[in-house]
C-alpha positions in Angstrom: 22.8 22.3 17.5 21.1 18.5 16.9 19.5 20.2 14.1 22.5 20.8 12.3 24.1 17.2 13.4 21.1 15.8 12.6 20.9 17.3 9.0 24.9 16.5 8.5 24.4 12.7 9.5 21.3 12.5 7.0 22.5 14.4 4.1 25.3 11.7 3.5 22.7 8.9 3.3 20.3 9.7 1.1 21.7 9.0 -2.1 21.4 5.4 -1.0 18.0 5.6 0.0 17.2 6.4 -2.7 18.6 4.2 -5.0 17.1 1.7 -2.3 13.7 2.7 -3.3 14.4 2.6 -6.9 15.6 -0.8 -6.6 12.2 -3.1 -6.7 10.5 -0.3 -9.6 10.6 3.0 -11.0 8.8 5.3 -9.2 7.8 9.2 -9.5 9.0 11.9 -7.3 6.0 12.2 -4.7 6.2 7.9 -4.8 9.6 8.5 -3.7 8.8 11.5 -0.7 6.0 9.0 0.6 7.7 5.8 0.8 11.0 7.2 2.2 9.0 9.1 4.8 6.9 5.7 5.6 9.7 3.6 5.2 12.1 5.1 7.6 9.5 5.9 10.8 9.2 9.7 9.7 12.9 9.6 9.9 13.4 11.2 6.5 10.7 13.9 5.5 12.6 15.4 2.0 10.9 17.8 0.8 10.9 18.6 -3.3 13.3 20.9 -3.0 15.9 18.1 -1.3 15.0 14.9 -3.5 14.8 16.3 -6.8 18.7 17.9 -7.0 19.3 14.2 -5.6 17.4 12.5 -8.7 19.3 14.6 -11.3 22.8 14.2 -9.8 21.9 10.5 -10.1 21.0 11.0 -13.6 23.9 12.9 -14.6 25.8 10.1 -13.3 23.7 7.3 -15.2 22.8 5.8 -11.8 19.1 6.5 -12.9 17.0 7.2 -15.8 13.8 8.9 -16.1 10.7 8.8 -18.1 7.5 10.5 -18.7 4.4 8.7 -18.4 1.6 9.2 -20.7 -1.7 11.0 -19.0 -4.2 7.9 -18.0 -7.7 9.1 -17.3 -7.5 11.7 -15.2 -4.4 11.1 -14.0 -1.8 13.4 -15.2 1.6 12.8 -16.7 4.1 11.8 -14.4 8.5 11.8 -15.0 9.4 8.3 -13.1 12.7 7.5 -12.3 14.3 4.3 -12.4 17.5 2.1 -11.4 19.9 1.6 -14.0 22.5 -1.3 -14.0 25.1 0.7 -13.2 22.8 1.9 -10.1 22.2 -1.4 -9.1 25.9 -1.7 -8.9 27.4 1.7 -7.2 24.5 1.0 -4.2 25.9 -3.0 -3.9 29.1 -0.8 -3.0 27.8 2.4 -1.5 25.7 -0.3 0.8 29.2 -2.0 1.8 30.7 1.4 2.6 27.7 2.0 5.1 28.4 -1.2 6.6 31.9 -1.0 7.5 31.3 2.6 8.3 28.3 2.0 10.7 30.2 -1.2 11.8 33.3 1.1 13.3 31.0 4.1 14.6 29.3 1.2 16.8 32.4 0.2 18.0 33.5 3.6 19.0 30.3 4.4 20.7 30.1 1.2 22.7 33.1 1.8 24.5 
C-alpha cells in the first residue's frame, strides 16, 4: 500500500524535476536518470521507460527541445534535451504551485 502512495505522490512531481535539471544545461537522458537519482538521496530512481514519455510530453508542449549530438571519439551520438523559454517560465509557476501546495499539506499535518 506505501508503494502505491508512494508512486502517486512522486508521479505528480517529476515534470518539475525535470525541468529543474534542465535549467543550468541541456543534458541527455542517462545525465538526466543520474543526477535526479544523486540529487534527490535515491529518492527518485526513473527508469527509461518513466523519464523518456516525460521528455517528449515536454517537447510536445515546447517546454523542451532536443538535439542530437555529433559522435566525438569514441563517444557515441547522444539526443540532449534542453529548457526552452517557455520552460523556464511554466517551472517559475509550476514551482509556485508546489509551494503553496506543500505550504498547506504542512499545515494539515502539523496539527
Amino acid at each position: 500500500m506505501n508503494e502505491k502512495y508512494e508512486r502517486q505522490m512522486k508521479k505528480g512531481v517529476l515534470d518539475m524535476l525535470v525541468l529543474k535539471l534542465l535549467e543550468p544545461e541541456p543534458k541527455y537522458g542517462y545525465q538526466i536518470i543520474q543526477e535526479m537519482k544523486e540529487k534527490s538521496g535515491e529518492t527518485f530512481l526513473l527508469k527509461d521507460g518513466t523519464l523518456y514519455p516525460i521528455l517528449y510530453r515536454l517537447e510536445e508542449d515546447g517546454l523542451v527541445e532536443s538535439r542530437w549530438s555529433g559522435p566525438e571519439g569514441k563517444q557515441v551520438s547522444r539526443k540532449y534535451y534542453e529548457i526552452t523559454e517557455s520552460g523556464r517560465e511554466a517551472l517559475g509557476k509550476i514551482k509556485a504551485i508546489w509551494e503553496h501546495i506543500s505550504s498547506g499539506i504542512a499545515k494539515i499535518m502539523e496539527e
